[in-house]
Backbone as a chain_set.jsonl record, in Angstrom:
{"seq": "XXXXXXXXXXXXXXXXXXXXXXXXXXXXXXXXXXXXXXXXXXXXXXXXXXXXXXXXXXXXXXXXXXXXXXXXXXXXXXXXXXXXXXXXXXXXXXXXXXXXXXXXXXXXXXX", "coords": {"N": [[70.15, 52.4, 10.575], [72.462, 50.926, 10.707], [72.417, 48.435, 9.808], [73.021, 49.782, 7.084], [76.241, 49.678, 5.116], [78.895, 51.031, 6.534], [80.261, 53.781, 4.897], [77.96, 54.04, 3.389], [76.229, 54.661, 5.551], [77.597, 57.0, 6.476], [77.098, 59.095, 4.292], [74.092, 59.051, 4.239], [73.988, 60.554, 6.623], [75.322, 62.978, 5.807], [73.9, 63.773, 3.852], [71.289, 64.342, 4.981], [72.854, 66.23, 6.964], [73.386, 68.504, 4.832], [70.496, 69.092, 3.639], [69.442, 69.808, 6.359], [70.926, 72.128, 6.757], [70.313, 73.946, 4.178], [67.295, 73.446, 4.339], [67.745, 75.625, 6.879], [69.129, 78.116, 6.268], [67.038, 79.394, 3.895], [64.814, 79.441, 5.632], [65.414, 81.407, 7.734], [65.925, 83.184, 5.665], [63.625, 83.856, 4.647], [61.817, 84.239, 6.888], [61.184, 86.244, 9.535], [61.079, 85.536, 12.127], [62.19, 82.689, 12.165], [63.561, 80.133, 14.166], [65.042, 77.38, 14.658], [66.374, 74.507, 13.283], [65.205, 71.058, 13.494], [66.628, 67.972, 13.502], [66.043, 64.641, 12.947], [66.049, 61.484, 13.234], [64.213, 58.827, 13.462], [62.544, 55.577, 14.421], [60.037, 54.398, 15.03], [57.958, 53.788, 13.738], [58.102, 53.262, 10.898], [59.532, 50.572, 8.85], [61.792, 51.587, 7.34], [64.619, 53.69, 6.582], [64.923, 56.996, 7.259], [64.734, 60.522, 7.46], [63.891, 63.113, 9.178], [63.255, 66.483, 8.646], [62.83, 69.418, 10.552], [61.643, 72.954, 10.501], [61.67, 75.019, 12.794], [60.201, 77.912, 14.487], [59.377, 81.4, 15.583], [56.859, 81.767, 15.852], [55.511, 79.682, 16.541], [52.404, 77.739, 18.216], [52.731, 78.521, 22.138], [52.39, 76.4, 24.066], [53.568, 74.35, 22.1], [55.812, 74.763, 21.042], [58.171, 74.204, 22.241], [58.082, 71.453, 22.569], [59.107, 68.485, 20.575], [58.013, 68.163, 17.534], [56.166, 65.977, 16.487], [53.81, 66.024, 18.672], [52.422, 67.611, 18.52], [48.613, 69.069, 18.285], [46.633, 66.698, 16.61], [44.801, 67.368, 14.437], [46.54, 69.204, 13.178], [48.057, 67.967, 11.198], [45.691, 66.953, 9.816], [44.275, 69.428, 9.282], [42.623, 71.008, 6.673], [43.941, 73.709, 6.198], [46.499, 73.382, 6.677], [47.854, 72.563, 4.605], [50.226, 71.131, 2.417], [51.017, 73.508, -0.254], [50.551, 75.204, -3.061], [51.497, 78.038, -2.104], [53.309, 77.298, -0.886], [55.386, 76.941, -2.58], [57.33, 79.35, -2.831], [58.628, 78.729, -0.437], [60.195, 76.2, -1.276], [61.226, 76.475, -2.957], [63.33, 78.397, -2.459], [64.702, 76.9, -1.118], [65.346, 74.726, -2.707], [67.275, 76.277, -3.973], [69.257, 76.717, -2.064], [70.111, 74.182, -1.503], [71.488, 73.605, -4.342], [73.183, 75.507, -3.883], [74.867, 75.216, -1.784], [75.662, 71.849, -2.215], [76.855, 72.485, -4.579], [79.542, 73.368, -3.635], [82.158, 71.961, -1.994], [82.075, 70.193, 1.166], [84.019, 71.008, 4.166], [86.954, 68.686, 4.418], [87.748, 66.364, 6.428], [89.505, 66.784, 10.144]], "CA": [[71.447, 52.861, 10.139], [72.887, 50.06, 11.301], [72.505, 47.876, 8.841], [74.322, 49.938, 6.337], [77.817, 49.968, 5.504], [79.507, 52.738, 6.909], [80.223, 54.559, 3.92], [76.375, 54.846, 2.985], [75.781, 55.651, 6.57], [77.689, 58.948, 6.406], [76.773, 59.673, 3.25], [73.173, 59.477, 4.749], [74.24, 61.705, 7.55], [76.047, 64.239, 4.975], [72.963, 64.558, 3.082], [70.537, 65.154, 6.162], [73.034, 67.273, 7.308], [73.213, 68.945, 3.917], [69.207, 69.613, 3.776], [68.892, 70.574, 7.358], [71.627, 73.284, 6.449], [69.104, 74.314, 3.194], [66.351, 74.796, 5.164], [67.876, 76.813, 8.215], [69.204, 79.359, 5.246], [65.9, 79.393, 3.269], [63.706, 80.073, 6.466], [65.859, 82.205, 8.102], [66.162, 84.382, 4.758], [61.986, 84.066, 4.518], [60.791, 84.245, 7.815], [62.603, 86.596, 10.5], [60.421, 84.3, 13.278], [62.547, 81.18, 12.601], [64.471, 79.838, 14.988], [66.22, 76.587, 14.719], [66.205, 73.33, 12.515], [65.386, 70.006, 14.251], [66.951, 66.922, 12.73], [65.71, 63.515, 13.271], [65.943, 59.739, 12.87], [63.239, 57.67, 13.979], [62.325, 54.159, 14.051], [59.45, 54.093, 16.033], [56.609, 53.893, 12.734], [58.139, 53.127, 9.343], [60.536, 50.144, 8.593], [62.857, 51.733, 6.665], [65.541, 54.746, 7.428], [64.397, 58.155, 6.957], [64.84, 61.292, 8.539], [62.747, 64.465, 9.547], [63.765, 68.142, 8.866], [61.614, 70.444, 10.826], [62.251, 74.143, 10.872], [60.563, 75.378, 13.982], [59.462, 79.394, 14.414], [58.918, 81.751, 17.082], [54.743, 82.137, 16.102], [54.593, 78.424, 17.019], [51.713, 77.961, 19.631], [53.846, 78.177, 23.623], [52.277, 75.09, 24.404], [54.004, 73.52, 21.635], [57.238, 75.756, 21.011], [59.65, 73.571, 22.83], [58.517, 70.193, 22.277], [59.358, 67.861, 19.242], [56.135, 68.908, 16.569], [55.074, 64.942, 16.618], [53.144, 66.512, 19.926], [51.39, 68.818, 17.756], [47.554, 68.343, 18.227], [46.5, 65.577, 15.663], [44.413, 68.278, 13.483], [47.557, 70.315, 12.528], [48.495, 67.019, 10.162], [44.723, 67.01, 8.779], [43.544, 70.554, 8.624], [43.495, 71.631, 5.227], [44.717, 75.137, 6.343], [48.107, 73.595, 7.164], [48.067, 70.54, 4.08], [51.065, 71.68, 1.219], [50.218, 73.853, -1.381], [51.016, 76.279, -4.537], [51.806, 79.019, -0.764], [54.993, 76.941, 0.001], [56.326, 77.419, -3.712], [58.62, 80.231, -2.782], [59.636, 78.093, 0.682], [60.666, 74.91, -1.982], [62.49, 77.296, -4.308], [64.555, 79.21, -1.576], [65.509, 75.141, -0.161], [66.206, 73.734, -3.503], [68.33, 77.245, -4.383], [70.031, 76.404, -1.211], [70.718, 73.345, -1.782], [72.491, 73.974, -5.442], [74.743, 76.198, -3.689], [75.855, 73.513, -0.771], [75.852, 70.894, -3.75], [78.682, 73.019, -5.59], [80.84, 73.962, -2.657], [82.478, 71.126, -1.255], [82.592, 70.141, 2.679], [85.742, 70.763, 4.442], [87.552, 67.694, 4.79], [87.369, 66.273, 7.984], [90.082, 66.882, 10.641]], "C": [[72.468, 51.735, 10.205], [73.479, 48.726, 10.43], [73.145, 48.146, 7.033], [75.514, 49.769, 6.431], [78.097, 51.089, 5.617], [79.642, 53.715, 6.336], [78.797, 55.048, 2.955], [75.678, 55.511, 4.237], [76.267, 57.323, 6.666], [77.719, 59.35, 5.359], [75.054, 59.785, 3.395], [72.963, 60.482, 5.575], [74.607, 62.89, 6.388], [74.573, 64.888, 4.176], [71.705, 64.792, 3.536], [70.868, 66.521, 7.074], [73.07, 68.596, 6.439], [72.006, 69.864, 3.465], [68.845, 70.418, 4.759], [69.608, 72.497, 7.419], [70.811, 74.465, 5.111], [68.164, 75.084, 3.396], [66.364, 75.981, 6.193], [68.143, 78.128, 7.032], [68.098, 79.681, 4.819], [64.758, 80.162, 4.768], [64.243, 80.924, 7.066], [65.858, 83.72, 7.118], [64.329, 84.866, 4.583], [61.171, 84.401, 5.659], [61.512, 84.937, 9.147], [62.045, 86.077, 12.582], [61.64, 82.955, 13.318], [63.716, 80.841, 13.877], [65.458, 78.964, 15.345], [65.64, 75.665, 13.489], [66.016, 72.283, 13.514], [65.837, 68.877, 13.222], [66.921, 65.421, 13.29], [65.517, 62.326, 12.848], [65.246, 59.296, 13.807], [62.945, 56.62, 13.655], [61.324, 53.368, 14.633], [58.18, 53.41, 14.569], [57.447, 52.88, 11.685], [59.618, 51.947, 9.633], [61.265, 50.193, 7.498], [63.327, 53.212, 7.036], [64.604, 56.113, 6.454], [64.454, 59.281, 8.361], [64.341, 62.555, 8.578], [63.847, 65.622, 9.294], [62.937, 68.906, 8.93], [62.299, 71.076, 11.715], [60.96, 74.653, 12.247], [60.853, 77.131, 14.306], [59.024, 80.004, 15.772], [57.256, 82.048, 17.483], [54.571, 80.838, 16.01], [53.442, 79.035, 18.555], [52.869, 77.743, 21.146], [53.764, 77.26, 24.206], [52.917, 74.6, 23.503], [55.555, 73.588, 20.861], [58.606, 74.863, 21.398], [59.419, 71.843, 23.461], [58.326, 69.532, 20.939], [57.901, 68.034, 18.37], [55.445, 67.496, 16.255], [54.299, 65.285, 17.701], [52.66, 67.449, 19.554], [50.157, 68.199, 18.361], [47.396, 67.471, 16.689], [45.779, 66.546, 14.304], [45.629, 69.236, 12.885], [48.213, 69.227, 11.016], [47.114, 66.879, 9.098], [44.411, 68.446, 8.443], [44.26, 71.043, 7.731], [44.258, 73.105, 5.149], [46.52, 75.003, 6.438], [48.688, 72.804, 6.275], [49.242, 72.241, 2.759], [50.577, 71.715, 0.56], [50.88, 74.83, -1.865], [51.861, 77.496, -3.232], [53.315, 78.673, -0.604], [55.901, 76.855, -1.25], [57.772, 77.914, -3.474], [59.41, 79.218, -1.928], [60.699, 76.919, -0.224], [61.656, 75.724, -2.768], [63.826, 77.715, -3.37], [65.388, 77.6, -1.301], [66.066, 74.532, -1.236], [67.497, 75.157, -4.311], [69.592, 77.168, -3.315], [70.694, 75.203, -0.868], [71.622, 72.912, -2.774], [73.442, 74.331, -5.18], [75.489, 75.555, -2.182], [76.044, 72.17, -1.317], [77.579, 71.644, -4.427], [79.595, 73.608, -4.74], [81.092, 72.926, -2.032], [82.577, 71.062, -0.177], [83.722, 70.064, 2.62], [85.833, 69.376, 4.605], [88.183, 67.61, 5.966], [88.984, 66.395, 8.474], [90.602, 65.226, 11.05]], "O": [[73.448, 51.925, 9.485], [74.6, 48.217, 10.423], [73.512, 47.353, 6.165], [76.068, 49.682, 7.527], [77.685, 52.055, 4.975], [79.279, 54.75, 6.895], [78.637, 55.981, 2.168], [74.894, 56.46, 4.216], [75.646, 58.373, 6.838], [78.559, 60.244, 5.256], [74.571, 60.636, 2.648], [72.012, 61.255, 5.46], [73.754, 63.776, 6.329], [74.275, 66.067, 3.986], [70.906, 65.36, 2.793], [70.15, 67.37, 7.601], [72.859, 69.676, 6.991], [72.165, 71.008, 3.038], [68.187, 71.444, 4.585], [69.129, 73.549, 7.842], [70.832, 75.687, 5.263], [67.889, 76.258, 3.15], [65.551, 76.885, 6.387], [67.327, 79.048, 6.992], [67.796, 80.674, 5.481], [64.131, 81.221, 4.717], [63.374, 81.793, 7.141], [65.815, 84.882, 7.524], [63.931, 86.021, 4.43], [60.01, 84.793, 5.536], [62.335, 84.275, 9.779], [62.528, 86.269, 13.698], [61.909, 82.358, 14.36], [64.614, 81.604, 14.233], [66.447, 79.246, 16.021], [64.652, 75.991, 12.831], [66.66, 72.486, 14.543], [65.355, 68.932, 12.09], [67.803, 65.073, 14.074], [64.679, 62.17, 11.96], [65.621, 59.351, 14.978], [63.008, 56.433, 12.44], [61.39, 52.151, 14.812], [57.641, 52.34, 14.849], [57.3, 51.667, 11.83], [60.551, 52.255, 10.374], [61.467, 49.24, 6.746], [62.579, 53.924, 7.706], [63.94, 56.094, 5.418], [64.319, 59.112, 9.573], [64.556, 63.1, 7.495], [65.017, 65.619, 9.677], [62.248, 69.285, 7.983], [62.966, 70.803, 12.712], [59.738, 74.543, 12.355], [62.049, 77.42, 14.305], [58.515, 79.436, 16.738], [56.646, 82.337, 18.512], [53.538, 80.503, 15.431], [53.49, 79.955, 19.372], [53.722, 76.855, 21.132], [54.691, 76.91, 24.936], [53.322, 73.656, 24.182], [56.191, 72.695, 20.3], [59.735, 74.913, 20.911], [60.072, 71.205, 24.287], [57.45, 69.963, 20.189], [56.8, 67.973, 18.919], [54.298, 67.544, 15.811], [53.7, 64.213, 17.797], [52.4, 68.318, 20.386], [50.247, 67.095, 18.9], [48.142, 67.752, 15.75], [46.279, 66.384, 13.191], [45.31, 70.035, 12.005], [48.717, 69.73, 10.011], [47.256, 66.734, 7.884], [44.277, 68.686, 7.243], [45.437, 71.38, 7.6], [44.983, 73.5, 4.236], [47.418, 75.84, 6.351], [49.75, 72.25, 6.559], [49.089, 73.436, 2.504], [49.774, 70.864, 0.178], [51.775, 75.368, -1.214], [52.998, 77.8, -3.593], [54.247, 79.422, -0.309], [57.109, 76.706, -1.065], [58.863, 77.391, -3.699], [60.51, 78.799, -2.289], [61.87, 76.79, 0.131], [62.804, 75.397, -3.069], [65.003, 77.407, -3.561], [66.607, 77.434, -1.34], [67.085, 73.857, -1.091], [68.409, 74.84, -5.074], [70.733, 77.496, -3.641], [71.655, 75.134, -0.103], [72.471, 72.063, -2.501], [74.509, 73.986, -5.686], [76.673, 75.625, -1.851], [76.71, 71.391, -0.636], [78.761, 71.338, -4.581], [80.44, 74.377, -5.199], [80.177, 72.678, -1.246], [83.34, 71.968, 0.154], [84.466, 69.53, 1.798], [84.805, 68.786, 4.94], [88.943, 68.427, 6.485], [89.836, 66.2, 7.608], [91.528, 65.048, 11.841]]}, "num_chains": 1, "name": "protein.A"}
């Protein structure tokens, strides 16, 4: 982040915070399990900025419920039961319908 100028940094922030706002509507309206959004910048893997939005659910496993989902077991990233597919349609539609309508309503202007 750091290495931007300021004005692309919170315009990076605005539009992480933007998405993470997307999906909490979208899963909340699809799934009456969900429970929060996590939002994350890391810099531990990949050299370049990027940031995580993962909605987390109350039928996670309890071992893994209440820590960050890189601490998943390592099979939840390969098994094909969990790989994206034609299933998460609706989830992509509800997130990019939710994102149209936080797109055309402007943020308040900051205090």
């Amino acid at each position: 982040m750091s290495d931007l100028p300021r004005p692309k940094r919170r315009a990076f922030l605005a539009d992480m915070d933007r998405l993470g706002e997307a999906v909490e509507r979208a899963c909340r309206r699809l799934d009456p399990a969900f429970r929060r959004v996590n939002l994350e910048i890391l810099g531990n893997t990949d050299d370049f900025l990027h940031a995580h939005v993962r909605p987390r659910f109350g039928w996670e496993p309890a071992a893994s419920v209440r820590k960050p989902v890189w601490l998943y077991p390592g099979e939840r990233c390969t098994d094909e039961r969990f790989a994206l597919g034609p299933r998460h349609d609706p989830l992509r539609q509800a997130i990019g319908t939710e994102l149209d309508a936080l797109t055309a309503t402007p943020a308040p202007a900051p205090e």
